[in-house]
C-alpha positions as CSV (number, residue, x, y, z in Angstrom):
1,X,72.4,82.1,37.0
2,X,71.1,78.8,38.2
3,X,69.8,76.5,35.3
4,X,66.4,74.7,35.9
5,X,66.2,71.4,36.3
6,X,64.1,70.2,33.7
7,X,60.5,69.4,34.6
8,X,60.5,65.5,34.5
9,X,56.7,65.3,35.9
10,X,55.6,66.7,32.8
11,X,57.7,65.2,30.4
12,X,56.6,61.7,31.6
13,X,53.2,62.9,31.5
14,X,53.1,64.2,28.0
15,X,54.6,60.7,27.0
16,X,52.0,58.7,28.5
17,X,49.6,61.2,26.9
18,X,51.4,60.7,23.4
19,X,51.4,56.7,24.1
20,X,47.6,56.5,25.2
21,X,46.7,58.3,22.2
22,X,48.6,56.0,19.7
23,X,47.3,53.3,21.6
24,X,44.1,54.6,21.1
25,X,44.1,54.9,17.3
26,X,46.0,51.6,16.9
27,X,43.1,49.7,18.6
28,X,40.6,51.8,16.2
29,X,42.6,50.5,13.4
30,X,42.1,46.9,14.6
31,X,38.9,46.9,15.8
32,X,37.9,48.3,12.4
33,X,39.5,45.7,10.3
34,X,37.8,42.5,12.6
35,X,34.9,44.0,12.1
36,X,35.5,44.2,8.4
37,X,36.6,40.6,8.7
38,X,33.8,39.8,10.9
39,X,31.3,40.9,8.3
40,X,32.0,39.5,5.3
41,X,33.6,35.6,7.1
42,X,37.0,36.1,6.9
43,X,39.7,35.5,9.0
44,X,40.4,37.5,11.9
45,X,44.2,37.0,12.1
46,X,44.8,38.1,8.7
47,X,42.4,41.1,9.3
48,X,45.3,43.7,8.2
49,X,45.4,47.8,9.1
50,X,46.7,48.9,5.7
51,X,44.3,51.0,4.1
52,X,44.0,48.9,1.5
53,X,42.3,46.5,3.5
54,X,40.3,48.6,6.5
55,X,37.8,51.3,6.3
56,X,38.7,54.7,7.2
57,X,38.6,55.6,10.8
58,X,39.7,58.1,12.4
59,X,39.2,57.2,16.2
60,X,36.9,55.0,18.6
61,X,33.6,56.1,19.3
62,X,32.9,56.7,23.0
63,X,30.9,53.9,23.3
64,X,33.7,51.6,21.5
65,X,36.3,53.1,23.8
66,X,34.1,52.7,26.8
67,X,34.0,49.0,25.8
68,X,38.0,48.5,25.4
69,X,38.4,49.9,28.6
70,X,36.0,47.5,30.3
71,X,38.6,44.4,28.7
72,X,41.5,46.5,30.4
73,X,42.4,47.7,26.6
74,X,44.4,50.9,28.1
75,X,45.3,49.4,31.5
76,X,49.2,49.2,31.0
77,X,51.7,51.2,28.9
78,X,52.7,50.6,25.4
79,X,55.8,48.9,25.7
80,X,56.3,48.0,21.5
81,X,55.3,49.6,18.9
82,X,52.0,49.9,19.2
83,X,50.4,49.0,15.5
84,X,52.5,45.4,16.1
85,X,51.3,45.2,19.4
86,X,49.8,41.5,19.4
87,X,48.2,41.6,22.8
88,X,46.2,45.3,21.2
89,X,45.2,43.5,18.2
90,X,43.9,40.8,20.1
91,X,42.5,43.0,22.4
92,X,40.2,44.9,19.5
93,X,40.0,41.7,17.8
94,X,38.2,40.4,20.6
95,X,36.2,43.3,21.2
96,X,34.9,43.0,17.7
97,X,33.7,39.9,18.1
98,X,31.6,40.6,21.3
99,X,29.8,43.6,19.4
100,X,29.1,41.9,16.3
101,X,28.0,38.9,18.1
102,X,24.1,38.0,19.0
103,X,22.8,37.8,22.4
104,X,20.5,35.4,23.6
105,X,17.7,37.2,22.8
106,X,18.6,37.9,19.3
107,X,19.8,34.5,18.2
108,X,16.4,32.9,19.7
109,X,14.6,34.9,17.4
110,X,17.0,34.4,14.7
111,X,16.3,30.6,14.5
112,X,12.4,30.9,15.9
113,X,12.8,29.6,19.1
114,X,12.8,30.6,22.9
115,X,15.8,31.9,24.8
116,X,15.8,28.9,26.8
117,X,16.5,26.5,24.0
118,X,19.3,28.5,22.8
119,X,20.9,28.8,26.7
120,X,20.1,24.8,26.6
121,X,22.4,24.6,23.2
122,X,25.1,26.4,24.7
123,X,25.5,24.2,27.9
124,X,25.0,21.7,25.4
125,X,28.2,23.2,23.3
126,X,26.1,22.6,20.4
127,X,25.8,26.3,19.7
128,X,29.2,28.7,20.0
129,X,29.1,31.3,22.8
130,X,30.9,33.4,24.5
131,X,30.5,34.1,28.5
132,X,31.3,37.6,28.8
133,X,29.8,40.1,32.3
134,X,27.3,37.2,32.9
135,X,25.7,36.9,29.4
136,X,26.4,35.3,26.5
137,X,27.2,36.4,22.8
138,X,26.8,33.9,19.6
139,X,29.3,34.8,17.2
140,X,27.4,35.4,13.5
141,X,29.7,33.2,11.7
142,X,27.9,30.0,12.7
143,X,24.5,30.9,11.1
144,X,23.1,31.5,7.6
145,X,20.2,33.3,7.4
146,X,18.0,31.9,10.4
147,X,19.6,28.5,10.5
148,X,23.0,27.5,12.5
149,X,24.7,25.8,9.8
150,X,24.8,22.2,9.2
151,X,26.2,19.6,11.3
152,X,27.5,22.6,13.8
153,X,26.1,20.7,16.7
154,X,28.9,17.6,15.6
155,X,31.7,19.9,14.9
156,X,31.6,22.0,17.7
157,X,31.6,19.1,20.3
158,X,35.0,17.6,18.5
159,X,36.9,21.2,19.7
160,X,38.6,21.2,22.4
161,X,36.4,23.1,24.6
162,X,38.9,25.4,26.0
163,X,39.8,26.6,22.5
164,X,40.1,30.1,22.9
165,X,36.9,32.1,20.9
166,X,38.9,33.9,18.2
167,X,40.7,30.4,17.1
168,X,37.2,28.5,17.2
169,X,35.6,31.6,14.5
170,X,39.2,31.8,12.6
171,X,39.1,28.1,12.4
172,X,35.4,28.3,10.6
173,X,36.6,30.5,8.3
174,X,40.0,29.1,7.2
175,X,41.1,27.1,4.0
176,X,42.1,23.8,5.2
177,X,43.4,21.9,2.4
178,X,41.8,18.4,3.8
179,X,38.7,20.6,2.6
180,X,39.1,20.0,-1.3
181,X,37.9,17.9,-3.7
182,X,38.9,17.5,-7.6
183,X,36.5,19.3,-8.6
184,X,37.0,22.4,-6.6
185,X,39.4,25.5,-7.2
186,X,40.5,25.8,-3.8
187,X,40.3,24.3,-0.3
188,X,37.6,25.3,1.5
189,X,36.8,26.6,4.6
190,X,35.1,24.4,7.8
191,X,31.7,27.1,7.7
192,X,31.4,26.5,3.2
193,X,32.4,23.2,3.1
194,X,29.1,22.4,5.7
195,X,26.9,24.7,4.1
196,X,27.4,22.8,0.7
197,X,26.3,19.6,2.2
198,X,29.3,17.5,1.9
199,X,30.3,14.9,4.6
200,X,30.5,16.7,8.2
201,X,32.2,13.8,9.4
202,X,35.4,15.1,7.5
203,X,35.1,18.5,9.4
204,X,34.7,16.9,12.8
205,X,37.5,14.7,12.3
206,X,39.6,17.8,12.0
207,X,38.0,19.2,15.2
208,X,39.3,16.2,16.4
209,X,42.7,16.9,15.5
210,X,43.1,19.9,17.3
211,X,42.3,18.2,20.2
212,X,44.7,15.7,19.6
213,X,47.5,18.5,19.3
């Protein structure tokens, strides 16, 4: 008696089916915890997938999956581990960021003015957007309450202007020890140290710096 061959159509097949779905939930896992991050100003590179530090999620609404595949989230094969996949966690990362930023529309009646005015800001660079399908998103991190924060329109012109949109937001929202005085606990971050009032000239000079680099 002849042995089959074994069938290796469907083997490959339940492995990409096996990867997709681990791909899957590793991009919930990391589009949860940037938009944790997101939320409450923090960093999106140290937005972490332990439970400890993400909200339970079990998988990506259709609509949130819809989106990733529209970014080419689940265009090639998993070829690492997926959960340290860096190009997946940027991937979700980035994703986050689109959803929980404002359109036009939204930031215009944020700070009380038309939707021209902001689209003049943005080809101005003195408001942060991202171009994405033709429209443009304002990441929340540069406002408080219905004002962009101080000295933004400064700060943003001294980055390079090709800096890519999850290192301008991270670099908001990141300690920099240049950012402390005697009196504080801590460094601050680009976005407090502004809102405070203190000298924006100090955070535009480390705009500068990047550029320099």
């Amino acid at each position: 008696m002849t042995d089959r061959a074994p069938n290796r159509s469907a083997t490959t097949t339940d492995s990409l089916t096996e990867s997709s779905a681990a791909e899957n939930r590793s991009l919930a896992k990391w589009y949860a915890a940037a938009r944790l991050a997101l939320a409450h100003n923090r960093p999106l590179t140290t937005a972490a997938t332990s439970t400890a530090n993400r909200p339970t999620v079990a998988d990506l609404s259709v609509a949130e999956t819809a989106a990733l595949y529209a970014v080419g989230a689940f265009d090639d094969p998993v070829s690492v581990s997926v959960d340290n996949d860096p190009l997946l966690k940027t991937q979700a990362q980035y994703m986050a960021l689109l959803e929980e930023s404002l359109t036009t529309a939204e930031a215009a009646k944020l700070l009380g003015v038309d939707v021209s005015r902001v689209r003049q800001r943005l080809r101005e660079r003195t408001l942060l957007g991202i171009e994405h399908e033709g429209s443009w998103r304002l990441p929340r991190v540069q406002f408080e309450r219905r004002f962009a924060i101080p000295g933004l329109p400064r700060v943003l012109k001294a980055l390079p202007p090709d800096l890519f949109p999850l290192d301008t937001v991270d670099w908001l929202v990141l300690p920099d020890p240049e950012l402390q005085l005697d009196t504080d606990p801590a460094p601050l971050t680009p976005r407090e140290w502004l809102l405070s009032g203190r000298p924006i000239e100090t955070v535009a000079m480390l705009a500068r710096d990047i550029s320099r680099a």
